[in-house]
C-alpha positions as CSV (number, residue, x, y, z in Angstrom):
1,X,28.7,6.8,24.1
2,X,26.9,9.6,25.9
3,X,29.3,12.1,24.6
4,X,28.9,11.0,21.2
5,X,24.9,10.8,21.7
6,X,24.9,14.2,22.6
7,X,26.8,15.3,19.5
8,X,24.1,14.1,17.5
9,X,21.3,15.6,19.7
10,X,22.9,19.1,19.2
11,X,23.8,18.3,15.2
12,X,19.6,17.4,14.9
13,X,18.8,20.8,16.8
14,X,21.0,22.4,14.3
15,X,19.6,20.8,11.0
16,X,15.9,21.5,12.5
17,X,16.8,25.5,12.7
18,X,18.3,25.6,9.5
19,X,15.2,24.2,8.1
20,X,13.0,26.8,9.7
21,X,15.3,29.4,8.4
22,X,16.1,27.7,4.9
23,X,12.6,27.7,3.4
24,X,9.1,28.0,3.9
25,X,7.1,24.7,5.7
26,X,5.4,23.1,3.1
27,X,3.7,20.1,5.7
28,X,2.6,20.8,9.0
29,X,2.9,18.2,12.1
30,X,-0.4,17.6,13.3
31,X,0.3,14.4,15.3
32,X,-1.3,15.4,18.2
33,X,-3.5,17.8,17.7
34,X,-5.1,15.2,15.5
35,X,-4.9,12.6,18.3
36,X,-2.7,10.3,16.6
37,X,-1.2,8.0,19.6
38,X,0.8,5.5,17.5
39,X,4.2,3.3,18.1
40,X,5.0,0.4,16.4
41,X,6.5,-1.8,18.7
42,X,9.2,-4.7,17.2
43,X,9.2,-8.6,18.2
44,X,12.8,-9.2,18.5
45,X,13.7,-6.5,16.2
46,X,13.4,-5.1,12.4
47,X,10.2,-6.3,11.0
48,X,6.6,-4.5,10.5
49,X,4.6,-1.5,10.5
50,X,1.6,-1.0,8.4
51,X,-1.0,1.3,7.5
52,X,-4.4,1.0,5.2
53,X,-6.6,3.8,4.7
54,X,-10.3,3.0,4.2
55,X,-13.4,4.4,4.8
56,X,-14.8,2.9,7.3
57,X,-18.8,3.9,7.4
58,X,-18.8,5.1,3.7
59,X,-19.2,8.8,5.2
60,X,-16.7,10.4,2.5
61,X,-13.6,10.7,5.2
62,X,-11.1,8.6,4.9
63,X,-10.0,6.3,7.8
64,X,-7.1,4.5,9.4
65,X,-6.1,1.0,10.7
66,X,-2.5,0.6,11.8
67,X,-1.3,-2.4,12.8
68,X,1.0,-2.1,16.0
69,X,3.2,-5.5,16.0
70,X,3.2,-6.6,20.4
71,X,0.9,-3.6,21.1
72,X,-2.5,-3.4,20.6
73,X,-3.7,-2.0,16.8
74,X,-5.1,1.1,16.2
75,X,-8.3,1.7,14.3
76,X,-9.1,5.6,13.6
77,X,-11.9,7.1,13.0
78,X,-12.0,10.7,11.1
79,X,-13.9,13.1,12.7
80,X,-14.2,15.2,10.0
81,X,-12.4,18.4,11.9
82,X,-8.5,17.5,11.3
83,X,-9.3,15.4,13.9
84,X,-8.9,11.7,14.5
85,X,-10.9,8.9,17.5
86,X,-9.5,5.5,18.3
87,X,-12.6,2.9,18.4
88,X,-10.6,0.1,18.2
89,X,-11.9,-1.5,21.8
90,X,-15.1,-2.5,20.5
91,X,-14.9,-3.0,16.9
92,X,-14.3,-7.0,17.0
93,X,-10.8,-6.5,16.3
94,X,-9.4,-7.0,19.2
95,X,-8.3,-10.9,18.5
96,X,-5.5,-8.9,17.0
97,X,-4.1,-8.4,20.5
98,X,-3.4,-11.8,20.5
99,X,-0.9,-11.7,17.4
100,X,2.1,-9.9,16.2
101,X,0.4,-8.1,13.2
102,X,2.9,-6.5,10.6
103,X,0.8,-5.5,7.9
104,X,-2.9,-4.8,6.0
105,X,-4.8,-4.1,3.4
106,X,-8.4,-3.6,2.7
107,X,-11.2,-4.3,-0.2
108,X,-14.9,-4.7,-0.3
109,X,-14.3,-8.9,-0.3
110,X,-18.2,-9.8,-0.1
111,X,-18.9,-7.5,-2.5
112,X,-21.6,-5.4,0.4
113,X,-20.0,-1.9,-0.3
114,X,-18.2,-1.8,3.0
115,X,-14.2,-2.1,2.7
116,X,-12.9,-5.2,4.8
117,X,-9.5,-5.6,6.4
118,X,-7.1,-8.5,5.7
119,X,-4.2,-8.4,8.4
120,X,-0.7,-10.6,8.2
121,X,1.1,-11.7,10.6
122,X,4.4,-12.8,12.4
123,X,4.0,-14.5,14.9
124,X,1.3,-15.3,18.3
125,X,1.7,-13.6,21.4
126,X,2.1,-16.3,23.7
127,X,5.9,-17.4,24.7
128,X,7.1,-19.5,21.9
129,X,9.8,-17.8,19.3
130,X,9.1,-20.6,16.6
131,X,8.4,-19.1,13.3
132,X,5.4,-20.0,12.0
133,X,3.1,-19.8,14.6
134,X,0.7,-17.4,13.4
135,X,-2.3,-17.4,11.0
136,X,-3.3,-14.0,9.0
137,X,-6.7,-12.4,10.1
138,X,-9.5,-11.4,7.9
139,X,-12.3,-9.4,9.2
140,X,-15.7,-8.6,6.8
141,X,-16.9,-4.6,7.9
142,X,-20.4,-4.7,9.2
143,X,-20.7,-1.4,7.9
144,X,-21.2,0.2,11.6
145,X,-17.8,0.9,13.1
146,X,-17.8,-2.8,13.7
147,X,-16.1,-5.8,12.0
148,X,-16.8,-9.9,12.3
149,X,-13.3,-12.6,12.1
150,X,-14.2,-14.4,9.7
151,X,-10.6,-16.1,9.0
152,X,-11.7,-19.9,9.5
153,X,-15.1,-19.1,7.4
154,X,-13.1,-17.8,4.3
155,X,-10.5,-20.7,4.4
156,X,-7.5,-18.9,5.7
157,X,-7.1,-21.1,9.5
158,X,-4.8,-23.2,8.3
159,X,-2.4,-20.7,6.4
160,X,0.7,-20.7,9.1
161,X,3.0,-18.3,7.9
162,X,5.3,-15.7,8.6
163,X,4.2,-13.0,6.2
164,X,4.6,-9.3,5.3
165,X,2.4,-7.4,2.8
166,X,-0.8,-8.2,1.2
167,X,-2.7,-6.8,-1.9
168,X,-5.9,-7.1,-3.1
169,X,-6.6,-7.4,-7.2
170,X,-9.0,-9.0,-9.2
171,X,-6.7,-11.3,-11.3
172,X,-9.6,-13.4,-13.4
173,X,-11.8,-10.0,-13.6
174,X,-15.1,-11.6,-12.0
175,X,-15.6,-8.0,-9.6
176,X,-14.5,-10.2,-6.7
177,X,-10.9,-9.4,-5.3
178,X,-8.5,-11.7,-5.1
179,X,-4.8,-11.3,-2.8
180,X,-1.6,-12.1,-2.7
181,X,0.5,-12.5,0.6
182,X,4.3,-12.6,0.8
183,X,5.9,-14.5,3.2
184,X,9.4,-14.5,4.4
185,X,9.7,-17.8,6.5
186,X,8.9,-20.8,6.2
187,X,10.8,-22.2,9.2
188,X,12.8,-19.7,12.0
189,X,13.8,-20.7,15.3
190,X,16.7,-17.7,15.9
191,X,16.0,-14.2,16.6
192,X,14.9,-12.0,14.4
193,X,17.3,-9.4,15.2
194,X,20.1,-11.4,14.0
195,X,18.8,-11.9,10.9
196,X,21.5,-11.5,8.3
197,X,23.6,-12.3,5.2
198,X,25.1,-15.4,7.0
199,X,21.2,-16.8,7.9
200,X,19.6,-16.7,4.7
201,X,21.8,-20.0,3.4
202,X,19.5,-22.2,4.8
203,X,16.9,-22.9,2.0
204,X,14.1,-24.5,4.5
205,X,14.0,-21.0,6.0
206,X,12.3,-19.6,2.4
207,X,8.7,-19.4,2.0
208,X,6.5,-19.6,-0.7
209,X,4.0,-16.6,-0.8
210,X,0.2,-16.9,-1.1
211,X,-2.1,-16.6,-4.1
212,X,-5.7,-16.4,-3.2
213,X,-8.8,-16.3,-5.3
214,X,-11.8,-15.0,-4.3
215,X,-14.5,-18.0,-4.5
216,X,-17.6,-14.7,-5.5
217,X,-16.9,-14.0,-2.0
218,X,-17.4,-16.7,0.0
219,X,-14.0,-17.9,0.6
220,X,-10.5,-17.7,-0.3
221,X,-8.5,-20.8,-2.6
222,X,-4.6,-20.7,-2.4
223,X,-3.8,-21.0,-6.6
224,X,-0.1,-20.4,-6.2
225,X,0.9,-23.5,-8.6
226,X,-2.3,-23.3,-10.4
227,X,-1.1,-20.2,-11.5
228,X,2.3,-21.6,-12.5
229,X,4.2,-20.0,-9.5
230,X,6.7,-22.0,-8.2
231,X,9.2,-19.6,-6.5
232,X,10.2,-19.1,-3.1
233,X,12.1,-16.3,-1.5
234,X,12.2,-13.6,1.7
235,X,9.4,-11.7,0.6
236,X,8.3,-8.3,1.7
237,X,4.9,-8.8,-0.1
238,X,4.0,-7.7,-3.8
239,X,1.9,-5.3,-6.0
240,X,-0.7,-5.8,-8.4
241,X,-0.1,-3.2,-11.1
242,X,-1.1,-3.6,-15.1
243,X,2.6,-2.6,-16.3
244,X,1.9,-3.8,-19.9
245,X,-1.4,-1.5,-20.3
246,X,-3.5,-4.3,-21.2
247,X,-6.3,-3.8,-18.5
248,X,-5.4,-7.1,-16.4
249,X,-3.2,-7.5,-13.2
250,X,0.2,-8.8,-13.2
251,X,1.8,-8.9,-9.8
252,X,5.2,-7.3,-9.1
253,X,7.2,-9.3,-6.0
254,X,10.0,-7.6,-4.3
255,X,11.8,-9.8,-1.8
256,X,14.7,-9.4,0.8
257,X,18.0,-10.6,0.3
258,X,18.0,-11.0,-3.3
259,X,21.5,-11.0,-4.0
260,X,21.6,-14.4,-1.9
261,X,18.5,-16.1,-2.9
262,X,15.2,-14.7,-5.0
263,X,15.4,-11.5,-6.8
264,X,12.6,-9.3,-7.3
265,X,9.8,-11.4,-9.5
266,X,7.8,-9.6,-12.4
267,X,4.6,-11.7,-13.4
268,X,2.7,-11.1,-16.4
269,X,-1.2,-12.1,-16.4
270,X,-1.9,-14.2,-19.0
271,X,-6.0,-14.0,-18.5
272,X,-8.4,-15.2,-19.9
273,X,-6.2,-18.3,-18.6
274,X,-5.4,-18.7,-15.4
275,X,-1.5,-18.2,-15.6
276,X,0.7,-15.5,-15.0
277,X,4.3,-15.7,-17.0
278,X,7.9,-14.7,-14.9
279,X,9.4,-11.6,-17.6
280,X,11.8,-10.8,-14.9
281,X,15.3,-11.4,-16.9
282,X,13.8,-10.2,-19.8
283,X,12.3,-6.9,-18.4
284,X,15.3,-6.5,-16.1
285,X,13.2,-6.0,-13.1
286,X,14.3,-9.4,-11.5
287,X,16.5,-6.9,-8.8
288,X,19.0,-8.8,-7.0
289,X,18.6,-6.5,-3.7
290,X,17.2,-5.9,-0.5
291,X,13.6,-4.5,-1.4
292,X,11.2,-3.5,1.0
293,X,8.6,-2.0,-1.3
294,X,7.6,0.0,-4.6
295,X,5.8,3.2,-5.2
296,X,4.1,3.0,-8.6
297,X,3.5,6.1,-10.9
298,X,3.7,7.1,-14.4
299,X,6.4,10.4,-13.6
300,X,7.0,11.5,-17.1
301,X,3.2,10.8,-18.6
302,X,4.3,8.7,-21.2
303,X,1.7,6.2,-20.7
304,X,3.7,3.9,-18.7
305,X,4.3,3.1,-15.0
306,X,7.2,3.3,-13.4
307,X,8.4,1.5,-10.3
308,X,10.2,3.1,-7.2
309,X,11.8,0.5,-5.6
310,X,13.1,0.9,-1.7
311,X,15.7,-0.9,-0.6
312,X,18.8,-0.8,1.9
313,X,21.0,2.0,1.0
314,X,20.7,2.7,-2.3
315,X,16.9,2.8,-4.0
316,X,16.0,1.7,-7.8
317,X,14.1,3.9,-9.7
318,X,12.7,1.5,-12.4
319,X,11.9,3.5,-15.9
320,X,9.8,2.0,-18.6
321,X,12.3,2.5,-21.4
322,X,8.9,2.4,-24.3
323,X,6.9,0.1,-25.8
324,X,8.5,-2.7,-25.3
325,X,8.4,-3.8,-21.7
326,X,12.2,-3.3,-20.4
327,X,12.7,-1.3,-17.6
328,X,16.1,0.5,-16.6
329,X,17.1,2.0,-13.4
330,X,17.2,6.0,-13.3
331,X,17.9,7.3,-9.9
332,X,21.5,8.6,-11.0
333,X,20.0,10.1,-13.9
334,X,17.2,12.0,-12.1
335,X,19.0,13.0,-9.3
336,X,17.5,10.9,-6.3
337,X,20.8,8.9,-5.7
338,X,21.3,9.2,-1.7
339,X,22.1,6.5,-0.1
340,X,19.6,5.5,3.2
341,X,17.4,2.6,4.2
342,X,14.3,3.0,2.9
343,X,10.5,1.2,3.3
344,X,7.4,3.2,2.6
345,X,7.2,5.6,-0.7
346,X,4.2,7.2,-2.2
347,X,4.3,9.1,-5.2
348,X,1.6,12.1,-5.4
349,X,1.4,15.6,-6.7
350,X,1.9,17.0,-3.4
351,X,2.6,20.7,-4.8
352,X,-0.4,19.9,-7.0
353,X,1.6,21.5,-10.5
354,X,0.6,19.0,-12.4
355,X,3.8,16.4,-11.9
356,X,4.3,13.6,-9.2
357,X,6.8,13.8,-6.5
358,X,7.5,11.2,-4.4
359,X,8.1,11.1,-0.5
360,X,10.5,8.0,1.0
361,X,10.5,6.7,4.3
362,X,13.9,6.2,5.9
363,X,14.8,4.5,9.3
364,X,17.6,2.3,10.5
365,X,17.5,-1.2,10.9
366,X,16.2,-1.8,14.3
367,X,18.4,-2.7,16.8
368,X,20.9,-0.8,14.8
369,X,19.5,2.5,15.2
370,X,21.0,5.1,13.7
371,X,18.8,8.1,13.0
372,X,17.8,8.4,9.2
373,X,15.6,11.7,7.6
374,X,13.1,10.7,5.6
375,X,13.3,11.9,1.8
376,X,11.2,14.1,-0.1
377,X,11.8,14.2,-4.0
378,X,10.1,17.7,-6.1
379,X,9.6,16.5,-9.3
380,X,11.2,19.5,-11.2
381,X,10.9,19.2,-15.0
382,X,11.2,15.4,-15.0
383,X,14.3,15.4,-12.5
384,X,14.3,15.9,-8.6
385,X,15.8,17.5,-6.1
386,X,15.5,16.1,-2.9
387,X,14.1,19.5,0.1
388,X,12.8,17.0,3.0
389,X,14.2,19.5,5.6
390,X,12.8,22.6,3.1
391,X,9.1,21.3,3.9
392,X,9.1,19.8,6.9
393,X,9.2,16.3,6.5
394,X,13.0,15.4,7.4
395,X,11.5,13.6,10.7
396,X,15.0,11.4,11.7
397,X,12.5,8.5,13.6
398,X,12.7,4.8,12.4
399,X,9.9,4.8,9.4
400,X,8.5,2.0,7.9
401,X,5.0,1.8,6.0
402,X,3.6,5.4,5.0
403,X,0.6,6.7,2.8
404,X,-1.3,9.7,1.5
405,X,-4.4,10.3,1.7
406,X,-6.6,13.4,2.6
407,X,-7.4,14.2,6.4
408,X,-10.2,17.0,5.7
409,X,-11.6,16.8,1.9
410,X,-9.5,19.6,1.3
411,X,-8.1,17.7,-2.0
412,X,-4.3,17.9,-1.5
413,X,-2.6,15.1,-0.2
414,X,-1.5,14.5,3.5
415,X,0.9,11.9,4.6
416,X,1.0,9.4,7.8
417,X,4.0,7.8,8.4
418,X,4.7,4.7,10.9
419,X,7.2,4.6,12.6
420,X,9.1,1.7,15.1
421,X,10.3,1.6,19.4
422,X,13.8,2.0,18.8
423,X,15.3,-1.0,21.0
424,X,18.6,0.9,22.0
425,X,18.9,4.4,23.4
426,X,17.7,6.9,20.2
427,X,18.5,10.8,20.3
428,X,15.5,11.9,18.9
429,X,11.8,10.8,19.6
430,X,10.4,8.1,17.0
431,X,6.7,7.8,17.0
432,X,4.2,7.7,14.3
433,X,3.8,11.1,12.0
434,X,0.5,12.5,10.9
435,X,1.7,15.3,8.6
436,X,-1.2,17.8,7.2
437,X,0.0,19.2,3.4
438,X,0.0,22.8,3.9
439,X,1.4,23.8,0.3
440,X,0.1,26.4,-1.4
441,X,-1.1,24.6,-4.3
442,X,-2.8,24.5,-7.7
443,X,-5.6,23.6,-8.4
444,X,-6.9,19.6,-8.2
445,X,-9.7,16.7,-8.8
446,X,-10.1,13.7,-7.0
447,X,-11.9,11.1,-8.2
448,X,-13.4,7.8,-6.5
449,X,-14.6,4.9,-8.1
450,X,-17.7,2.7,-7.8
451,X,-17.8,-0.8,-9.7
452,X,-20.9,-2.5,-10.8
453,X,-18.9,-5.3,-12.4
454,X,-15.8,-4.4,-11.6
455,X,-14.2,-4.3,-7.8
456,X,-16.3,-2.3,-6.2
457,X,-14.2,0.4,-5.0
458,X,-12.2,0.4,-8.7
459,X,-8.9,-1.8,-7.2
460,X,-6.6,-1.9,-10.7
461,X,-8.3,0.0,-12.6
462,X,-6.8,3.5,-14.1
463,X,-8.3,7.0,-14.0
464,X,-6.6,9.8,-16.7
465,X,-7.2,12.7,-16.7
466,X,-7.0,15.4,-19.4
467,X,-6.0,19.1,-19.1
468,X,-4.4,21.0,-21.8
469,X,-3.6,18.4,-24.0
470,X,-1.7,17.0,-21.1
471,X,-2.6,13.3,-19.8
472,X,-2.0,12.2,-16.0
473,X,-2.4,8.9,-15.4
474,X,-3.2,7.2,-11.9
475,X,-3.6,3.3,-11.2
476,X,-6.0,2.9,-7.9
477,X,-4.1,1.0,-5.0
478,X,-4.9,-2.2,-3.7
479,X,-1.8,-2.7,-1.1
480,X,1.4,-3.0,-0.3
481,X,3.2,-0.6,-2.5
482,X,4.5,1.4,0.4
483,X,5.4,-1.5,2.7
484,X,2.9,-3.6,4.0
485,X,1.1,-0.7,4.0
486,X,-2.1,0.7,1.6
487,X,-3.0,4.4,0.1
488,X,-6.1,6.1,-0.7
489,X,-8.0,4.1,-3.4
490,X,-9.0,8.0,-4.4
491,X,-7.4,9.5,-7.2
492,X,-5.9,12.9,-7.0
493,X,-4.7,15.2,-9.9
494,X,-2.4,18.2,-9.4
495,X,-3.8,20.6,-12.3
496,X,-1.7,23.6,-11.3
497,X,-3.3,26.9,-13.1
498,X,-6.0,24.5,-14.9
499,X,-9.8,25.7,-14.6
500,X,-11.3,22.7,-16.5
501,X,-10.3,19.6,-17.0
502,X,-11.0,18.1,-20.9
503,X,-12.1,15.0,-20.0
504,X,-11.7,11.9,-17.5
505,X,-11.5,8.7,-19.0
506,X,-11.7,5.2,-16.6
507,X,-10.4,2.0,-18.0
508,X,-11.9,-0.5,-15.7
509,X,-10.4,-3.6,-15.3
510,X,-11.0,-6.2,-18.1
511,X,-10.7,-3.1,-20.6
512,X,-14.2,-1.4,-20.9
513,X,-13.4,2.7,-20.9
514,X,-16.1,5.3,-19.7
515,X,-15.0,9.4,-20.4
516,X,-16.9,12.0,-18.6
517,X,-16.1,15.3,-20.3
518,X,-15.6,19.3,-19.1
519,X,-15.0,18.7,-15.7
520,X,-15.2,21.9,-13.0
521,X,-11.8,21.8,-11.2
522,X,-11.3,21.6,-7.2
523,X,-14.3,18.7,-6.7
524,X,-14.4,15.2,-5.5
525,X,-15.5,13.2,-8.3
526,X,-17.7,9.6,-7.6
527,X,-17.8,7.7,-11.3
528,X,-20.1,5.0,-11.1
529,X,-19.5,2.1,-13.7
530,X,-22.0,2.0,-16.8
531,X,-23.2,-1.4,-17.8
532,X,-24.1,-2.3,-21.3
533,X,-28.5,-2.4,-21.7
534,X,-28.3,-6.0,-22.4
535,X,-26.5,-6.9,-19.5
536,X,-27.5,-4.5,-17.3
537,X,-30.5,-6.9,-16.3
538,X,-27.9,-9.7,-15.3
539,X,-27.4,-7.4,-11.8
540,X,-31.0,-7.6,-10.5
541,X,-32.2,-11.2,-12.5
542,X,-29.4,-13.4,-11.1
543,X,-29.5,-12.6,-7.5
544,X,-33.1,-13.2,-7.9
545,X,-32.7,-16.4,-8.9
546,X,-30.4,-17.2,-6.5
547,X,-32.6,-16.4,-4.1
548,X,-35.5,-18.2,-5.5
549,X,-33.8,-21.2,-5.8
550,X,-32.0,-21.1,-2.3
551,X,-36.0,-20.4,-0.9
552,X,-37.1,-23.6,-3.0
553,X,-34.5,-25.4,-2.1
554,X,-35.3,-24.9,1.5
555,X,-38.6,-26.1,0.7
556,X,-37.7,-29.6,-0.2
557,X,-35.3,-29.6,2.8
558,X,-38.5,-28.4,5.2
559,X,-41.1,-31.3,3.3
């Protein structure tokens, strides 16, 4: 065993020369100079590791919470220098410490401008292995570095689950954002390690997710059946993505082990009711595999999204085939068939040419361990060629949940990578990656949203942009599309040799469309939602009247 260990020490020297030889380092390593610190650390094996980037004290620099499974979470703060601080001690987070967190996303649930966390959960940290044990953890931002639990106030105490990913989207379009939670078991008393084809027989052991509606954000309602949902399956947690371009939210599940039990679920919003139709079998997307998460991007700009599905072995590269809503699978066809286990995947115009690529995070199962080089896919024409160890990003730890986002404003996009403790001996170090995008680019926009009547921070809604007669289309993230994990909610264009972008055009959630014409390139953009005259005066007139009538009806209480 050492013998053969030491084989692949040398063979992973050798790969990491070639690559310094081979081509030109396209991302930098900046783990520690940034003052990243991060390992996720496994309960019994496989599961977790999640990232959400938010900004935490509205300051325009984008921040981190990753969630560390039996280790303490790590909140970071952006220093604005490349650099990164941990203020987690202090920042009313710590009853994490007292749970196995996997995942988390964030979204302004209050409605108070600040981005709040949401935070799932596997399991407590005292000595009991039952599965469930554990409640999720939501925590409102007081908008100073610090956050409130304010899990038993919203309604979530009595949720015991064991659950995955979590994503924010406002499904009935009220501005308030509502989340869904997937949820592997119901009932587990083995080890997770051993988790395996042979396990998954027993149907008591499959969950029902969670469909939460914001109550104008003052608590949380579980509508699962109101909503018609009746399924149950290993799931890895869900998207909420507007596939059928009609400016409402359907909701995307991917589950584990859907050869044995649930496939992957494709749910169609049927707002202005409250009802969401399963298109699965007729859309072909009900995959019958072992998905861990999707990446979502329109790759070809034909107006639709497509779906990058990860998945053990081989991936799924789901292609909107037109109008009609079928999808096929197109990974042969654009080159990206390499078989690996994959979790996290983010598309982005890294190279900023005016196409997305995608980056996929590989690592073994964990306590298999084997190491695994991450993928990254250049998007060449409308096919890819994979050059992971060309650019510096063919790290062989165990990855799970990565995103992008940008470290210093510079508008490309950067990439941060979790990654798990190995439980066996591992040749090569696997910690967390903080990897700083040093191409040498085109030029780019970024845009950020702020909703009036919409989510507040634009969760669903869809930015184009137009250059050249040339439309690039981006859908703003609301969680787990890069397992359990959450991206930048700011969107970024690659406009290659482009000086001026033709127009921007926002279709906010619910369908209302605002353009903003001639556009300098190479600027942060903040589009703030227009409100009709005749309605505009609903914003300041009904909380006024709330407040009047909560001060008389204090009053009558008082006499």
């Amino acid at each position: 065993m050492k013998s053969e260990g030491y084989k692949l020490l040398v063979w992973l020297v050798l790969v990491c020369l070639i690559t310094q030889v081979d081509g030109q380092t396209a991302f930098t390593d900046v783990t520690e100079s940034a003052g990243i610190r991060h390992q996720y650390l496994v309960f019994e094996g496989l599961f977790g590791g999640g990232i959400c980037v938010i900004d935490l004290d509205n300051d325009g620099l984008e921040d981190l919470y990753l969630t560390s499974g039996m280790r303490s979470d790590q909140l970071y703060h952006n220093s604005g220098d490349g650099s990164f601080s941990n203020i987690f001690d202090g920042s009313g987070l710590e009853v994490t410490d007292d749970y196995i967190t996997h995942g988390v996303a964030g979204a302004d649930v209050n409605r108070d401008g600040y981005v709040d966390l949401f935070v799932t959960t596997i399991n407590t940290m005292d000595t009991s292995k039952i599965i469930p044990r554990a409640k999720n953890l939501l925590f409102l931002n007081n908008g100073d570095l610090t956050f409130t639990d304010v899990t038993s106030k919203y309604g979530l105490d009595e949720l015991y689950s064991f659950s995955t990913g979590a994503a924010f989207g406002d499904i009935d379009i009220d501005g308030y954002p509502d989340l869904f939670v997937g949820n592997y078991f119901l009932e587990y008393e083995g080890k997770l390690s051993a988790v395996n084809d042979a396990t998954v027989v027993g149907a008591n052991q499959i969950s029902e997710d969670y469909l939460l509606l914001n109550r104008r954000g003052r608590y949380f309602d579980d509508v699962y059946e109101e909503y018609g949902l009746s399924h149950r399956g290993y799931g890895f947690g869900g998207i909420f993505t507007d596939f059928d371009n009609d400016a409402d939210l359907d909701l995307y599940i991917y589950n584990d082990f859907g050869f044995k039990r649930t496939p992957n679920i494709l749910l169609e919003n049927q707002y202005p009711r409250d009802e969401f139709s399963d298109i699965s079998e007729t859309s072909e997307m009900d995959l019958q595999i072992n998905a861990m998460a999707a990446a979502v991007g329109d790759y070809n700009a034909d107006g639709y999204l497509d779906y990058f599905v990860t998945n053990i072995w081989f991936n799924w590269f789901m292609v909107r085939q037109g109008p009609q809503v079928h999808y096929r699978d197109q990974l042969k066809d654009l080159g990206m068939n390499f078989r690996q286990i994959s979790w996290g995947a983010n598309f982005a115009d890294f190279d900023q040419d005016g196409d997305l690529d995608l980056f996929v995070a590989n690592g073994d199962l964990n306590p298999n361990c084997t190491p695994m080089a991450n993928f990254y896919f250049e998007n060449e024409g409308g096919t890819f060629r994979e050059i992971a160890s060309q650019v510096g990003l063919n790290d062989y730890g165990m990855g799970r949940g990565s995103v992008i986002f940008d470290i210093e404003n510079d508008g490309d996009m950067d990439l941060l990578v979790v990654c798990q403790k190995p439980v066996k001996d591992y040749p090569v170090e696997s910690v967390t990656r903080l990897y700083r995008n040093d191409s040498a680019g085109g030029n780019w926009l970024q845009v950020s949203l702020q909703g009036l009547e919409a989510e507040s921070h634009g969760l669903g809604c869809r930015v184009e942009a137009w250059t050249q007669g040339k439309k690039m289309m981006r859908e703003i993230d609301g969680g787990s599309s890069s397992h359990s994990s959450q991206n930048s909610t700011i969107a970024h264009f690659g406009l290659g040799t482009s000086t001026m972008i033709d127009s921007v055009v926002v279709i906010w959630t619910g369908g209302k469309s605002q353009t903003i014409q001639d556009i300098p390139v190479n600027q942060r953009l903040l589009i703030t939602e227009e409100i009709e005259e005749n309605r505009a005066w609903l914003l300041f007139v009904i909380p006024g009247f709330l407040i009047l009538a909560g001060l008389y009806g204090l009053y009558r209480w008082l006499s």
